[in-house]
N, C-alpha and C positions, 0 to 999 in steps of 0.2 A: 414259264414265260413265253408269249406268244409274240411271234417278231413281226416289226413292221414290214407289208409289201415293198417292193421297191419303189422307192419315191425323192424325189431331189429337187429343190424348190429355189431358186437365186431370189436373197434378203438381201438387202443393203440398208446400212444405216450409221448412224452416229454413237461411236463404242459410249458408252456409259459408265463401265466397267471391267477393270481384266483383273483376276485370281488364279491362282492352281485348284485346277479341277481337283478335288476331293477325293477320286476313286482313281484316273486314270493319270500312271506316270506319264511326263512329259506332254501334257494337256493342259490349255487354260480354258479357263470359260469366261466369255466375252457378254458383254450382258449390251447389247444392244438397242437404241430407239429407233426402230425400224421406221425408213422412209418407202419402203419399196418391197414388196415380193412379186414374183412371174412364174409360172411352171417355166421347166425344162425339159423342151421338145423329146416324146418316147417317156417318160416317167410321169408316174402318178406324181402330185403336187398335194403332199397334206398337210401343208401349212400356209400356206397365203388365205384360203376361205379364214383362217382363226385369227390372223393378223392382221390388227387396226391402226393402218400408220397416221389415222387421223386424231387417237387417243393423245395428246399430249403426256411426253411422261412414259409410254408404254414400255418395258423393259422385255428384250427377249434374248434370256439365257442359251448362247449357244458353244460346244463343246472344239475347239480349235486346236490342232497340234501347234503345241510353243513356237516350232522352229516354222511356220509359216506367217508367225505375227511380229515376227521382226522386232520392232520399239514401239508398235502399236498400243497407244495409250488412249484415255477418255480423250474426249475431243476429236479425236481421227475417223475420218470415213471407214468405212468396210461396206464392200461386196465379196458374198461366196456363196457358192451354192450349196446347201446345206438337206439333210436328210433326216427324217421323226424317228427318231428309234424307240424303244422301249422303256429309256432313260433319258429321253426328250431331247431334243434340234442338237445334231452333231455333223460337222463341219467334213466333209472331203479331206480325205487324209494325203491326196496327192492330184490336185485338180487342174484339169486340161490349162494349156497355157492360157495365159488372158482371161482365165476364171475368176480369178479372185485378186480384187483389186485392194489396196490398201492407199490410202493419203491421207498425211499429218494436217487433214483440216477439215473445218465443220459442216464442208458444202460437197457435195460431191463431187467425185475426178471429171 
């Protein structure tokens, strides 16, 4: 398995969906309608070129530790800056303050 370069990309969008991650204890995976990606000043960005928040609908499965999503359910905003790994968009495991925004609503903070 060849690992991704270092790379961090801030998504934000409308959760669509949250589950336990299948492989990784203590992980959910948020499935997201992305409104928004930006590189992260210093890091390669490999994922905003692939993400079309103009797609209606567009889902994008990302990998989040449990204890950072609080009661975050569909319908609630997310921003985080997130990273492509080899097992695809996986969430910051302990992100600068003011990184990663959460709110119980359908428009952004």
């Amino acid at each position: 398995m060849v690992a991704a370069p270092p790379n961090l990309t801030v998504v934000s969008g409308r959760v669509l969906a949250r589950r336990p991650h299948d492989a990784l204890r203590y992980w959910d995976v948020v499935t997201l309608e992305v409104d928004g990606a930006a590189p992260v000043p210093g890091f390669r960005d490999l994922l905003s070129g692939n993400l079309k928040p103009e797609v209606s609908g567009f889902g994008l499965p990302v990998a989040v530790h449990r204890d950072l999503l609080g009661d975050a359910r569909p319908g609630w905003h997310l921003r985080l800056r997130v990273k492509q790994t080899p097992n695809g968009p996986m969430a910051e495991r302990h992100p600068p303050p003011g990184e990663l925004l959460i709110a119980p609503t359908t428009t952004a903070p």
